[in-house]
N, CA and C of each residue as an Amber inpcrd file, in Angstrom:
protein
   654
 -29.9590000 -10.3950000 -42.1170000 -28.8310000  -9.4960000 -42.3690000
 -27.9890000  -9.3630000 -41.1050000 -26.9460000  -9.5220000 -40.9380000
 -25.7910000  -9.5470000 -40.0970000 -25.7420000  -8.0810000 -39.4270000
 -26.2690000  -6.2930000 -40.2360000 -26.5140000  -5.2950000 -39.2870000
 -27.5260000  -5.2960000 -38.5290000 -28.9750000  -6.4130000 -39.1740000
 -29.8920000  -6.0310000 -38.6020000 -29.5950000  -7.0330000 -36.9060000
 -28.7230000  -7.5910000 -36.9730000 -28.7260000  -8.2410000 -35.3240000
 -27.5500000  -7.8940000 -34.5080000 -27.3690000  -6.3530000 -34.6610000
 -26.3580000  -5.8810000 -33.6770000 -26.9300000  -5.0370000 -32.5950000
 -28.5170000  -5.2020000 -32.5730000 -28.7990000  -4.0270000 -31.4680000
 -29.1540000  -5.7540000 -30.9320000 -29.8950000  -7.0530000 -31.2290000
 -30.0420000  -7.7190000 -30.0890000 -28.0650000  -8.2230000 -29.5810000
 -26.9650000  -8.2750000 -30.2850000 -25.8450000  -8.3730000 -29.6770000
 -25.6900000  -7.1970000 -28.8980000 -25.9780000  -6.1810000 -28.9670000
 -25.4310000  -5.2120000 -28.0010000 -26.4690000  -5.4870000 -26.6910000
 -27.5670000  -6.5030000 -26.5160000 -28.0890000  -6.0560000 -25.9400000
 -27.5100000  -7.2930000 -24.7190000 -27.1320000  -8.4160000 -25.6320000
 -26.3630000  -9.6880000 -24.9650000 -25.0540000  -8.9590000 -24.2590000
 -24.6060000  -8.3550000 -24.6040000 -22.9260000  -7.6770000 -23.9360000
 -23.6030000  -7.0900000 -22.5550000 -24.7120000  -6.2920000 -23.1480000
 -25.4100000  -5.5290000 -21.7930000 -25.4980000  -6.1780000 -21.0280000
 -26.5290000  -7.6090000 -20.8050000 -27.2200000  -8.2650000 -19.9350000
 -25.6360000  -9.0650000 -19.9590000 -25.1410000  -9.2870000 -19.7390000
 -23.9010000 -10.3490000 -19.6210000 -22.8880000  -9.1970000 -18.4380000
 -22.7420000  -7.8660000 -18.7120000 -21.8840000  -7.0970000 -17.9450000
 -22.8970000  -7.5550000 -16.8600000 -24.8110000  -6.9490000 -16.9050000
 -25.1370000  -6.6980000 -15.8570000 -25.2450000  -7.6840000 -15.0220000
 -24.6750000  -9.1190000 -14.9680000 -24.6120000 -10.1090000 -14.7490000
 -23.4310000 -10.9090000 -14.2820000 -22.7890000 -10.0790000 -14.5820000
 -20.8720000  -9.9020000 -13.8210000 -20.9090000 -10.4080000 -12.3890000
 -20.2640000 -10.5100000 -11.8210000 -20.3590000 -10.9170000 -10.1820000
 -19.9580000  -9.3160000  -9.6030000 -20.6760000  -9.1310000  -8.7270000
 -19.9790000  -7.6100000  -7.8630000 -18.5510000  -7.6500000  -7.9410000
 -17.6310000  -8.6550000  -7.2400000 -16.6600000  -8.4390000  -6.8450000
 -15.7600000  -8.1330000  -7.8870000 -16.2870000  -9.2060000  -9.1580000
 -15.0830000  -8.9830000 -10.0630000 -15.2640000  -7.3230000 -10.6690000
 -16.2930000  -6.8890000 -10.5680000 -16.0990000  -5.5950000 -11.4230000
 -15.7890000  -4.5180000 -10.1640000 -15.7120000  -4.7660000  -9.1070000
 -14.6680000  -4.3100000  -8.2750000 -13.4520000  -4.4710000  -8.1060000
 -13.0900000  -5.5840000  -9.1160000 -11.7950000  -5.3110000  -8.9330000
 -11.0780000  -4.8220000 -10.6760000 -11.7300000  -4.7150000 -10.9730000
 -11.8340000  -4.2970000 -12.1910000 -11.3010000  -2.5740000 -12.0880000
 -12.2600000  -1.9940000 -11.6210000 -12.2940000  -0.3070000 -10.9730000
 -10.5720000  -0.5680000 -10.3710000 -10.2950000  -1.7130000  -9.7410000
  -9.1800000  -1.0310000  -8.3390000  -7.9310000  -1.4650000  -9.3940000
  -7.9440000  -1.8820000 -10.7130000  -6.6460000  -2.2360000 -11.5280000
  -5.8470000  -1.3240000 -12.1180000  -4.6050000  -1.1630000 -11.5650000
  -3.6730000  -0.0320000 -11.9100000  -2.7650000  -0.1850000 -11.2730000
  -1.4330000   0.3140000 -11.4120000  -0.3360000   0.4910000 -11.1360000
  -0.0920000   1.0350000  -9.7760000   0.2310000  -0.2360000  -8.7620000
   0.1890000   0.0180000  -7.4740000   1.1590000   0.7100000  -6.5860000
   2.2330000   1.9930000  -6.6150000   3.3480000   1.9040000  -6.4560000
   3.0090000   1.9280000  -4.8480000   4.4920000   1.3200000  -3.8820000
   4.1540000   1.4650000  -2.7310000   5.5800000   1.4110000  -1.9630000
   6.0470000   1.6150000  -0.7720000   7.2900000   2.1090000   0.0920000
   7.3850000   0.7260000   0.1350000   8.6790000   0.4710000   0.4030000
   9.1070000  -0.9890000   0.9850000  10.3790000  -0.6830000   1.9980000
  10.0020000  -1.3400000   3.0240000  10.4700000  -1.2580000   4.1920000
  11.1130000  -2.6040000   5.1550000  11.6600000  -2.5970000   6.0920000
  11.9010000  -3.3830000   6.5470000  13.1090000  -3.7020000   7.5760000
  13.5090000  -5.1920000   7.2080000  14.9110000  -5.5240000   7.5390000
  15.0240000  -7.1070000   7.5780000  16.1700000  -7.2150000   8.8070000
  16.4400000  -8.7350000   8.6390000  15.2770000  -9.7580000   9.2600000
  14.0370000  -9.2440000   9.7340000  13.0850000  -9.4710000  10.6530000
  12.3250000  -9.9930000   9.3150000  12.2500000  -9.1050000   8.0700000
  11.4050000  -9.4840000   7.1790000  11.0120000  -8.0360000   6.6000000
  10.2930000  -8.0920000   5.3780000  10.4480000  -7.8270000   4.6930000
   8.6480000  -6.9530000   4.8420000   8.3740000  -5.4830000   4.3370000
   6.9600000  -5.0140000   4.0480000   6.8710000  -3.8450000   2.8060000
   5.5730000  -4.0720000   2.4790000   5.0830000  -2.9590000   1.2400000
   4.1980000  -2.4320000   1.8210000   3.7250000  -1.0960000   1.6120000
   2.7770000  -0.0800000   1.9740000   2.2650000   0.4000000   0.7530000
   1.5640000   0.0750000   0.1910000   0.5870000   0.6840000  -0.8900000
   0.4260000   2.2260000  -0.5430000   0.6760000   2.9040000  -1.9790000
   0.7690000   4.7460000  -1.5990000  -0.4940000   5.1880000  -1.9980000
  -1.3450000   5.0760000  -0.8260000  -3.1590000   5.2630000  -1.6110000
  -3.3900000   6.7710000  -1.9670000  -4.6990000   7.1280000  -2.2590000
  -5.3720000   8.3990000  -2.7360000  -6.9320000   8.1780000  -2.3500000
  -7.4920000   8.9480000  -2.6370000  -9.0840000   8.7180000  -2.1440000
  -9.7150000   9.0970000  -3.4500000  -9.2280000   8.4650000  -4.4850000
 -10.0040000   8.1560000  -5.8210000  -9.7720000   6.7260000  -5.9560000
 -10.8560000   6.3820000  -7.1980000 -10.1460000   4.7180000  -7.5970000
  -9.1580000   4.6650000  -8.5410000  -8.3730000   4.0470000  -9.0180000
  -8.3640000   2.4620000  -8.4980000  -7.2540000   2.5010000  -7.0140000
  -6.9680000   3.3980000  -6.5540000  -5.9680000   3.6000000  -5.7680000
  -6.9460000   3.9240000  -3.9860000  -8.0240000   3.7650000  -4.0320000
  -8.4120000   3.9180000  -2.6320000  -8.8690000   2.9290000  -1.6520000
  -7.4980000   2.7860000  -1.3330000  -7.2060000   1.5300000   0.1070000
  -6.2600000   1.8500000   0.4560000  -6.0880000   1.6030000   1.7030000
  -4.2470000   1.1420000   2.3940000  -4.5100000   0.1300000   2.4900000
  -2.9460000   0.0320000   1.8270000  -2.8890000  -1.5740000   2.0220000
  -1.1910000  -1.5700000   2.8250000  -1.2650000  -3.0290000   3.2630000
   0.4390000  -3.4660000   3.7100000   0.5540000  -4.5850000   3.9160000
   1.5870000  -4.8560000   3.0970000   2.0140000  -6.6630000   3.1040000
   2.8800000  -6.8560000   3.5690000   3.4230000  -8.1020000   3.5490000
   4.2830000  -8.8340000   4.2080000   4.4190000  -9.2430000   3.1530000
   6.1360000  -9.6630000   2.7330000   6.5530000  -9.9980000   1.2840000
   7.6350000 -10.4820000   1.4180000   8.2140000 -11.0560000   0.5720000
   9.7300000 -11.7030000   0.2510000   9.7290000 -11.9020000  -1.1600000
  11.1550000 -11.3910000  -1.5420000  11.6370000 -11.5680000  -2.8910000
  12.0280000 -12.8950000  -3.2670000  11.2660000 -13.7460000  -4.6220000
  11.6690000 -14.7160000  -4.5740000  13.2230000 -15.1900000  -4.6290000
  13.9230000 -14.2330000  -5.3820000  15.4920000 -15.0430000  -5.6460000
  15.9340000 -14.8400000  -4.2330000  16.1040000 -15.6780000  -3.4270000
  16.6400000 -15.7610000  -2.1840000  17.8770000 -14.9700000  -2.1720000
  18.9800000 -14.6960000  -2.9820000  20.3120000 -13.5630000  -2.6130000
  19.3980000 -12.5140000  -3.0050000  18.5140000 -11.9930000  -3.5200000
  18.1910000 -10.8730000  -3.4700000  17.4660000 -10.2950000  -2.2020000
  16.7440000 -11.2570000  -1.8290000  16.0330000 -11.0650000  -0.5200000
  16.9360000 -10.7910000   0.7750000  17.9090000 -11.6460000   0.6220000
  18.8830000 -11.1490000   1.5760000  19.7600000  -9.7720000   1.4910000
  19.8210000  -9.5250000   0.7660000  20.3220000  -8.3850000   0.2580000
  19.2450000  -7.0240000   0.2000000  17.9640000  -7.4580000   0.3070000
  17.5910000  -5.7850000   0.3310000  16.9550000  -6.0930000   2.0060000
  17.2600000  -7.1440000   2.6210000  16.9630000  -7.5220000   4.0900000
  17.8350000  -6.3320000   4.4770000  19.3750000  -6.4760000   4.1200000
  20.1670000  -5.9730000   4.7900000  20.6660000  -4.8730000   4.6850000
  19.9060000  -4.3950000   3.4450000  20.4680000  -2.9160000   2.8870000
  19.1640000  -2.3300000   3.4020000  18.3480000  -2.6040000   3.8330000
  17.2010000  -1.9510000   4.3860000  16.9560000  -1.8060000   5.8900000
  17.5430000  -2.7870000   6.8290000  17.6870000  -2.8450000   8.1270000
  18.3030000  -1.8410000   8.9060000  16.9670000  -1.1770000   9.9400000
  17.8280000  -0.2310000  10.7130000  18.0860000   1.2700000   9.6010000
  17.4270000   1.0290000   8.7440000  17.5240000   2.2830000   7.9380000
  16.2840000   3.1260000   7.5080000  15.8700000   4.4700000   7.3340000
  15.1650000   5.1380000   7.3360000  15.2380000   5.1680000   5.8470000
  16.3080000   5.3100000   4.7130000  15.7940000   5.7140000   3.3820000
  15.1710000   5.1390000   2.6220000  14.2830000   5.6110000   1.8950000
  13.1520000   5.3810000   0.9690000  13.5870000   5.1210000   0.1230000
  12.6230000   3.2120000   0.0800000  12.7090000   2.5020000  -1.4700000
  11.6480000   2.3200000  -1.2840000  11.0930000   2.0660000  -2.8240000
   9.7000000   2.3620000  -3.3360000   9.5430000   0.9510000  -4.6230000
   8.6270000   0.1690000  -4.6030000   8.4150000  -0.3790000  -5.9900000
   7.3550000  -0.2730000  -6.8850000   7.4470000  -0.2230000  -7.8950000
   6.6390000   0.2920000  -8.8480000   6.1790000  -1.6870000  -9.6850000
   4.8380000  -1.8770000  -9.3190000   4.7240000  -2.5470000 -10.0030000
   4.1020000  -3.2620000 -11.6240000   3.7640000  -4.2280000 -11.3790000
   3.3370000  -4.7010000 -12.7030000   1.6000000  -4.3660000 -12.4330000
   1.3390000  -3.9720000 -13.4640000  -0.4490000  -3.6700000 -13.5460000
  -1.2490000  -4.8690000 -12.4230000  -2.4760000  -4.5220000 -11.4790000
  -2.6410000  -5.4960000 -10.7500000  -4.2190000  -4.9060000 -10.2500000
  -5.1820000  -5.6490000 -10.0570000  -6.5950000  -5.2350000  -9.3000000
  -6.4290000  -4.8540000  -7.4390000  -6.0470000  -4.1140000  -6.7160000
  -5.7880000  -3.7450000  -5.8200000  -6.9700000  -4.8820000  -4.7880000
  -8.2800000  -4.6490000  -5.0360000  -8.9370000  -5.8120000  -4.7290000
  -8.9560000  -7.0400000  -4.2190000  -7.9830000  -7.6530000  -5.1980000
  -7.2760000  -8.8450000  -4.9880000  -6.4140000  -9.2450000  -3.7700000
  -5.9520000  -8.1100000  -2.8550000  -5.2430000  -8.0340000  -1.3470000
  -6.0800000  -7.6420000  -0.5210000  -8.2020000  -7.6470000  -1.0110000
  -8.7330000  -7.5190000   0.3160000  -8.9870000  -8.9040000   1.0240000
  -9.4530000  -9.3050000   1.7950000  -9.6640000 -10.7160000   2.8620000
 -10.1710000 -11.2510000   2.1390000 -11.5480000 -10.8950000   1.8220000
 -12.6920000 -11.2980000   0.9810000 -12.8070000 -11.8700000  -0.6090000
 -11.3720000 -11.5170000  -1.2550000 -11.6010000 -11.9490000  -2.7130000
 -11.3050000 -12.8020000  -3.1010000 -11.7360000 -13.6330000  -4.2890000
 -11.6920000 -14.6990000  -4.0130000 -10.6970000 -15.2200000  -5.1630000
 -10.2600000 -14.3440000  -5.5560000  -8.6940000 -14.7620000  -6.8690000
  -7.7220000 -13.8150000  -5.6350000  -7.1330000 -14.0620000  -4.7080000
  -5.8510000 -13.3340000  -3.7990000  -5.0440000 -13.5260000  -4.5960000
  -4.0380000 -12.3890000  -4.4930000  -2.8870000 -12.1630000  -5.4700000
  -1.9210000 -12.7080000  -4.3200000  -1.0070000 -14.0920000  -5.3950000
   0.1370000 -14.3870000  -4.5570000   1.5690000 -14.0750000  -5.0050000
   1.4760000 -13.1950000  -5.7200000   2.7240000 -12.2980000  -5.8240000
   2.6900000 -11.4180000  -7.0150000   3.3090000 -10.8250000  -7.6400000
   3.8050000  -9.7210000  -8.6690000   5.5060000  -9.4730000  -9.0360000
   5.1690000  -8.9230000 -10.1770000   6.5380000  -8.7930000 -10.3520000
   6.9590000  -6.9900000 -10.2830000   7.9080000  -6.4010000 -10.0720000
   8.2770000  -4.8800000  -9.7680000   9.2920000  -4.3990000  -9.4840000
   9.4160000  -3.5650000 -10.0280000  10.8400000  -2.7320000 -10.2750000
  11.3050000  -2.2020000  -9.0820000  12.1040000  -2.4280000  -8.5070000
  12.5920000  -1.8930000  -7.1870000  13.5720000  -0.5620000  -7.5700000
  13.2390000   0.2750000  -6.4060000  13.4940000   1.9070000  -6.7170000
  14.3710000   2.6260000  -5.4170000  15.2890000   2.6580000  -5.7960000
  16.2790000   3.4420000  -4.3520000  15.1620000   5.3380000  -4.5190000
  14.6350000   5.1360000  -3.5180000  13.7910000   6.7450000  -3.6670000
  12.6360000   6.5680000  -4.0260000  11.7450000   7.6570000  -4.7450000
  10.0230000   7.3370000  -4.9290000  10.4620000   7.1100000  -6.3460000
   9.6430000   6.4360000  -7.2480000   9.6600000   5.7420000  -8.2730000
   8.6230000   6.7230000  -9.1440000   8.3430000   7.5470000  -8.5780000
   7.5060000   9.1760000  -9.6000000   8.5270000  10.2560000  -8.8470000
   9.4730000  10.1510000  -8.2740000   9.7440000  11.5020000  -8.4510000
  11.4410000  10.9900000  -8.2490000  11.7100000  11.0760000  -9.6460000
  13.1090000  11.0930000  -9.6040000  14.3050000   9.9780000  -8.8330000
  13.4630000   8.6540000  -8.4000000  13.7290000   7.4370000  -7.7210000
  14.9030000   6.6850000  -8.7150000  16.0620000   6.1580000  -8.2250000
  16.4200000   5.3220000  -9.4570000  16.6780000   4.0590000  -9.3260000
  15.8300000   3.2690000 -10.1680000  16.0030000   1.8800000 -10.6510000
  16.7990000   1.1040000 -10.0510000  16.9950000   0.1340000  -9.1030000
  18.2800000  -0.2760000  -8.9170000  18.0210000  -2.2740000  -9.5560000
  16.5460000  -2.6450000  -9.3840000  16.3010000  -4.0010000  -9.6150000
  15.0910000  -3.8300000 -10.5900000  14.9660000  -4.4600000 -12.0720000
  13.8230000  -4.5360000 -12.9110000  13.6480000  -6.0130000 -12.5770000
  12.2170000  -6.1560000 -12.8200000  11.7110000  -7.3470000 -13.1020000
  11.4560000  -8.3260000 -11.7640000  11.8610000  -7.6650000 -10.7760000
  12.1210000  -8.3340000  -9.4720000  10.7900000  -9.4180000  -9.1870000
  10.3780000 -10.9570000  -9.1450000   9.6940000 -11.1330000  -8.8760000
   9.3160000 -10.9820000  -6.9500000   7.8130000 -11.0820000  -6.3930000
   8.0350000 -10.8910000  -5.1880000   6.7990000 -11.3120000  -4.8110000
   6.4680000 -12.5400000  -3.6290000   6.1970000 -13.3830000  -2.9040000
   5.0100000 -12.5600000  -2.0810000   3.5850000 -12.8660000  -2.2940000
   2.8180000 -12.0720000  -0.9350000   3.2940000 -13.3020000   0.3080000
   3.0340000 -12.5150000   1.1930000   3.2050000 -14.2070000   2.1630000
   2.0020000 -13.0630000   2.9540000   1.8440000 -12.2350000   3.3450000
   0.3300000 -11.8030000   4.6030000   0.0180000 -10.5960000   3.9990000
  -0.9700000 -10.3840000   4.0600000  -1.8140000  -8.9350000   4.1410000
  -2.2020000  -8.7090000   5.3640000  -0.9970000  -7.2840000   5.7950000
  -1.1320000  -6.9500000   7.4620000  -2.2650000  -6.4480000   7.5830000
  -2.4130000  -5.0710000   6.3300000  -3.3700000  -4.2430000   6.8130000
  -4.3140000  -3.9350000   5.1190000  -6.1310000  -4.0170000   5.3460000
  -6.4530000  -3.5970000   4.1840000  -7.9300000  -2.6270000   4.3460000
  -7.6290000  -1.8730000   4.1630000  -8.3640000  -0.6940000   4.5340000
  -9.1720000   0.2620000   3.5870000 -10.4270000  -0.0500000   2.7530000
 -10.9390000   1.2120000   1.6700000 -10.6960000   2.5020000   2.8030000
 -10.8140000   3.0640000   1.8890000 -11.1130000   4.4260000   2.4820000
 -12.3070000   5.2350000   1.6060000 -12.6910000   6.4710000   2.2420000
 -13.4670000   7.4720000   2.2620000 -13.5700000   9.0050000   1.6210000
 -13.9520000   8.6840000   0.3920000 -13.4940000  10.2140000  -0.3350000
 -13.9900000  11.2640000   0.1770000 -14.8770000  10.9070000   1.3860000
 -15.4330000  11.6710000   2.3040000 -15.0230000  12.7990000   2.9330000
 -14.9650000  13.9820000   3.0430000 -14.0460000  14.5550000   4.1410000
 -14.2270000  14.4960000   5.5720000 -13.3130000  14.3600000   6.6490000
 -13.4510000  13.9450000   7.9320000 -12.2930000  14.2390000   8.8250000
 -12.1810000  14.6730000  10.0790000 -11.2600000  15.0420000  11.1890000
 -11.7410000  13.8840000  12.0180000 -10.1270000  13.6540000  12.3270000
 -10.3790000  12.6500000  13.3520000  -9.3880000  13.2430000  14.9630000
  -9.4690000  12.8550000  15.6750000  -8.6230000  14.0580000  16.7060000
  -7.4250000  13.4310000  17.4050000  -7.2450000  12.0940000  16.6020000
  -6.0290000  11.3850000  16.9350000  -5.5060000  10.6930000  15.9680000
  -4.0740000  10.6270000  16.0560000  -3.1900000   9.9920000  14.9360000
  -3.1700000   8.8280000  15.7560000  -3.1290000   7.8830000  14.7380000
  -3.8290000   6.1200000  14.9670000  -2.6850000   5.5150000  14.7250000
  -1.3850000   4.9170000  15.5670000  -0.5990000   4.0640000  14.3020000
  -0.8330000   2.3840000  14.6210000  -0.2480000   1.5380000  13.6460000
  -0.3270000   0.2820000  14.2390000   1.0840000  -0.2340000  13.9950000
   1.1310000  -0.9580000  14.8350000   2.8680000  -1.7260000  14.6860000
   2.9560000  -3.2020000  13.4850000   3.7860000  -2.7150000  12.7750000
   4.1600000  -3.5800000  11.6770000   5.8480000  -3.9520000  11.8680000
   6.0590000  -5.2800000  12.4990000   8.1440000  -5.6120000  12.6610000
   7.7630000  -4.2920000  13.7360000   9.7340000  -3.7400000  13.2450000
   9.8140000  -2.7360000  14.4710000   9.8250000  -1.2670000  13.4810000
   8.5920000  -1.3700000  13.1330000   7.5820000   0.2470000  12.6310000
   6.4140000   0.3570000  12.7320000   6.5340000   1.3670000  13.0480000
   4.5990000   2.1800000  13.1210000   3.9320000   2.4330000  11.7550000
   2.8910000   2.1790000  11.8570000   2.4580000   2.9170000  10.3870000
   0.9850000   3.7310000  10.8560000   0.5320000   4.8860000  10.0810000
  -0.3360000   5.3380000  10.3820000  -1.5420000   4.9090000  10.0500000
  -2.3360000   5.3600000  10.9220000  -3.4730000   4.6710000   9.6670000
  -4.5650000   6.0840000   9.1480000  -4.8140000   6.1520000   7.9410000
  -5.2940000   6.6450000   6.9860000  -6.7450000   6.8820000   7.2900000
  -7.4440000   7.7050000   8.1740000  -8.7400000   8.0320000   8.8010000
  -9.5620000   9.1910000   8.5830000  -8.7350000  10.0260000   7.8860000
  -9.2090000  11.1830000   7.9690000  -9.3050000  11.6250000   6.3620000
  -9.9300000  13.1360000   6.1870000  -9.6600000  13.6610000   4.9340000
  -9.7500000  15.1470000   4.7020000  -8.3780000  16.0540000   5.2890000
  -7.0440000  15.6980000   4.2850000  -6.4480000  14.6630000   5.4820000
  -5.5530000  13.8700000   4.9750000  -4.5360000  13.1540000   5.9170000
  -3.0420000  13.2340000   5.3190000  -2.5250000  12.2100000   6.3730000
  -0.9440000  11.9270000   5.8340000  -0.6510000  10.6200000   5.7610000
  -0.1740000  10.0810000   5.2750000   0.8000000   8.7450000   4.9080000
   2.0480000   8.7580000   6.2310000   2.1320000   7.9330000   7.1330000
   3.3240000   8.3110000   7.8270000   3.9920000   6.4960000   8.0310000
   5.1490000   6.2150000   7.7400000   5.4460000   5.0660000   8.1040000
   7.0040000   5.3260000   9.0870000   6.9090000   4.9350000  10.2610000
   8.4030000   4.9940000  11.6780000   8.5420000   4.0790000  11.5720000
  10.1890000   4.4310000  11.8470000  11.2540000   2.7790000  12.3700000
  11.1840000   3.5610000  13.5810000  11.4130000   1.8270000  14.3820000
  11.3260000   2.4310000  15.7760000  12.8010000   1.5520000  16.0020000
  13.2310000   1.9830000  17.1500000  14.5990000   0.6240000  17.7900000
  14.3370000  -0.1510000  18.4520000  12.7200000  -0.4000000  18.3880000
  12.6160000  -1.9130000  19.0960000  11.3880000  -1.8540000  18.5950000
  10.3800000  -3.0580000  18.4360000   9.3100000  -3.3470000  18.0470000
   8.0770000  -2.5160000  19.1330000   7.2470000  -2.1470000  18.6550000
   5.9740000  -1.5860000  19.7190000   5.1270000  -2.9460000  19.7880000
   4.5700000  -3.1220000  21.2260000   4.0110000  -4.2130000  21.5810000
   2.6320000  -3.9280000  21.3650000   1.9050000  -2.8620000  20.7950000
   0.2460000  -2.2930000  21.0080000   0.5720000  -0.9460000  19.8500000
  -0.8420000  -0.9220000  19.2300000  -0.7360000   0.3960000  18.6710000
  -0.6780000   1.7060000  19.4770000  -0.8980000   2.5010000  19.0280000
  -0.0370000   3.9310000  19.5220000  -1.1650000   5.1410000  19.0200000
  -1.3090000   6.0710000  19.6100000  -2.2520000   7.1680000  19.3010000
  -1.7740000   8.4800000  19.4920000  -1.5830000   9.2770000  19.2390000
  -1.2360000  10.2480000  19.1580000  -2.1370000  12.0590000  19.1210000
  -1.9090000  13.0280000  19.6880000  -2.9460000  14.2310000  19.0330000
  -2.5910000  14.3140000  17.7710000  -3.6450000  14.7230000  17.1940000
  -3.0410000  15.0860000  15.6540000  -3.4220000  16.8760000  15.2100000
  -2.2210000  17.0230000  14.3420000  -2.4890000  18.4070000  14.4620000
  -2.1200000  18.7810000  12.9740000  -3.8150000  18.5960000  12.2040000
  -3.7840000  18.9140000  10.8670000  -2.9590000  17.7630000  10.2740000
  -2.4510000  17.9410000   9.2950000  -1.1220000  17.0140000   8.3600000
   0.0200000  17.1420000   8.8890000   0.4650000  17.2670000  10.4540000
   1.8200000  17.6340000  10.3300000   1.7430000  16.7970000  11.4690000
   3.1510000  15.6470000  10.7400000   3.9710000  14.6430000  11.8650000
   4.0070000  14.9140000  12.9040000   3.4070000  14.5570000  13.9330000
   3.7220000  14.6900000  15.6250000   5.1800000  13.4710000  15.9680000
   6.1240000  13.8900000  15.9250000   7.3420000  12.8870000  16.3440000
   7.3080000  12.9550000  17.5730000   7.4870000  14.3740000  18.0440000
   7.6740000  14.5850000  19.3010000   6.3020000  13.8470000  20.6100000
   5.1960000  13.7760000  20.1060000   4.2940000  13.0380000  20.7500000
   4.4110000  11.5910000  20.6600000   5.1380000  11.2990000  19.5600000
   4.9330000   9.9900000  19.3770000   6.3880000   8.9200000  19.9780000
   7.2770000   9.9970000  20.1300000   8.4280000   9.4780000  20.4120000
   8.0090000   9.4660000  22.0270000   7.1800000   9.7630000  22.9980000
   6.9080000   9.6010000  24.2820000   6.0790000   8.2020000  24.6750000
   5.9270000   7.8950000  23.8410000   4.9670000   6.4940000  23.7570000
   5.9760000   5.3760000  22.9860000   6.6040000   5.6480000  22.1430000
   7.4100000   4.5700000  21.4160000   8.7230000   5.0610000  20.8240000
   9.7540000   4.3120000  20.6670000  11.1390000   4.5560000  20.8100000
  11.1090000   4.3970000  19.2790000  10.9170000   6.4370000  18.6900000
  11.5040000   6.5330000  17.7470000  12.9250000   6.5750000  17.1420000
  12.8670000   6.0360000  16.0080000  14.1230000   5.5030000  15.0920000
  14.4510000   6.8760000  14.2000000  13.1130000   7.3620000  13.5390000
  13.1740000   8.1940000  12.4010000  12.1560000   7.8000000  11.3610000
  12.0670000   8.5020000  10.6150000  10.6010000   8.2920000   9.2870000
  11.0660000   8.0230000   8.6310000  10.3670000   6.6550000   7.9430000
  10.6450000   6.3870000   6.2660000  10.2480000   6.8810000   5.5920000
   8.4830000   7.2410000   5.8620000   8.0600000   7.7100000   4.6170000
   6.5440000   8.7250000   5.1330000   7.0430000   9.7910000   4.8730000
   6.0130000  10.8070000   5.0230000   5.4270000  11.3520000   3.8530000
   4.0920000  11.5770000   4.0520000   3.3330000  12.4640000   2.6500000
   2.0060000  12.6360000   3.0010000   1.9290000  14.1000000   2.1890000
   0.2370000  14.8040000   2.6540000  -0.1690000  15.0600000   1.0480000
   0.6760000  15.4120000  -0.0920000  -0.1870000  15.5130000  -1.1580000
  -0.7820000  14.8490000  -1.5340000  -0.8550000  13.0960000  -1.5670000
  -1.5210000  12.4950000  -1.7370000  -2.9540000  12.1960000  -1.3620000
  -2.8880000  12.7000000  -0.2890000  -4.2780000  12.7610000   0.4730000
  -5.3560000  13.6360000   1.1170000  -4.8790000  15.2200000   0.2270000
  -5.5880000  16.2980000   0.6260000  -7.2720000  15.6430000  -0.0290000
C-alpha cells in the first residue's frame, strides 16, 4: 500500500537532510534579501551589507562591485564621487554565505534595484533590475549575537572611506568619506553608539558620513 511506505519515505528525506554538506545548509539559514549602502566614486565602486545579529542577516560584509552596463557604471561613478548622500540597493534574494572566502558556489554578481536614500525607509527607486558585477570581497565578517564592549572604534580603509567595523553588542554601522584615501586603519575611543567624528577627524581627513545607524544593532 502506497500509505503504508510514507513513514520509511519520511525517514529517506530525514537521513538525506542529515546528510546535506554543512556549508550548504549554511547558506541556506543566510538566504534573504540583502539590502546594503553603496558608495564610492570614480576610483570604483563599493556595497556594505546592512547586517543585524540574527540570521540570515549576521555578517558584515563589503564588496567591491561594478555595474555591468558600462554607461551606467559611469554614471553612478560620478553621481556618487566626493559625495556623502545615501544610496542603498535592495537586492534580488541571495545566500549571504556565498561572499564568505570559504564557499564554494561564490556569488559573481546579482541583480538590484538601486535606491537614491534607504530602500526601507522611504528611498526612491531611481534604477530596477540593475545587473551588478562582484569583482572582491573587501571585508567578511559573522558576527556575535553575543553581547560585548569593546573600548575602541575599529575602522578600516576601503578607496577614500573608512568603514567601521562591527565588534561589539549594541554597536553602530558607520561608513566616512574621507578627502584622501587613509593609508592604515584607524581606531578611535568609543563612546557607547555615538559617532566620534571629532576623534576620528584627528587621525584621518574627514569628508563627512555616508551612512550611520545604531537600530540595527542594539
Amino acid at each position: 500500500m502506497m500509505f503504508a511506505r510514507l513513514p520509511s519515505l519520511r525517514r529517506c528525506f530525514a537521513l538525506f537532510a542529515f546528510l546535506l554538506p554543512l556549508h550548504l545548509l549554511a547558506a541556506e539559514a543566510s538566504h534573504g534579501v540583502h539590502g546594503m549602502v553603496l558608495f564610492g566614486g570614480q576610483g570604483g565602486l563599493y556595497a556594505s551589507h546592512l547586517p543585524l545579529f540574527h540570521a540570515p542577516h549576521d555578517a558584515q560584509v563589503v564588496l567591491q562591485l561594478r555595474f555591468k552596463d558600462p554607461q551606467l557604471d559611469r554614471a553612478m561613478r560620478a553621481r556618487l564621487d566626493g559625495k556623502t548622500a545615501l544610496w542603498t540597493l535592495e537586492p534580488e534574494s541571495f545566500a549571504l554565505r556565498r561572499l564568505a572566502p570559504d564557499t564554494d558556489t561564490p556569488l559573481r554578481g546579482f541583480k538590484a534595484t538601486v535606491v537614491e536614500g534607504h530602500f526601507e525607509r522611504d528611498g526612491t527607486p531611481r534604477v530596477q533590475g540593475a545587473e551588478l558585477v562582484v569583482e572582491r570581497v573587501v571585508l567578511y565578517r559573522p558576527l556575535s549575537p553575543r553581547p560585548a564592549v569593546q573600548a575602541l572604534a575599529r575602522y578600516v580603509p576601503v578607496g577614500p572611506f573608512l568603514v567601521k567595523l562591527v565588534d561589539s553588542r549594541p554597536d553602530f554601522d558607520h561608513i566616512v568619506l574621507l578627502e584622501r584615501a587613509a593609508g592604515a586603519p584607524v581606531a578611535v575611543a568609543k563612546h557607547g553608539v555615538e559617532e566620534n567624528l571629532a576623534d576620528l577627524a584627528r587621525q584621518a581627513p574627514v569628508a563627512g558620513t555616508v551612512y550611520y545607524e545604531t537600530a540595527d544593532l542594539r
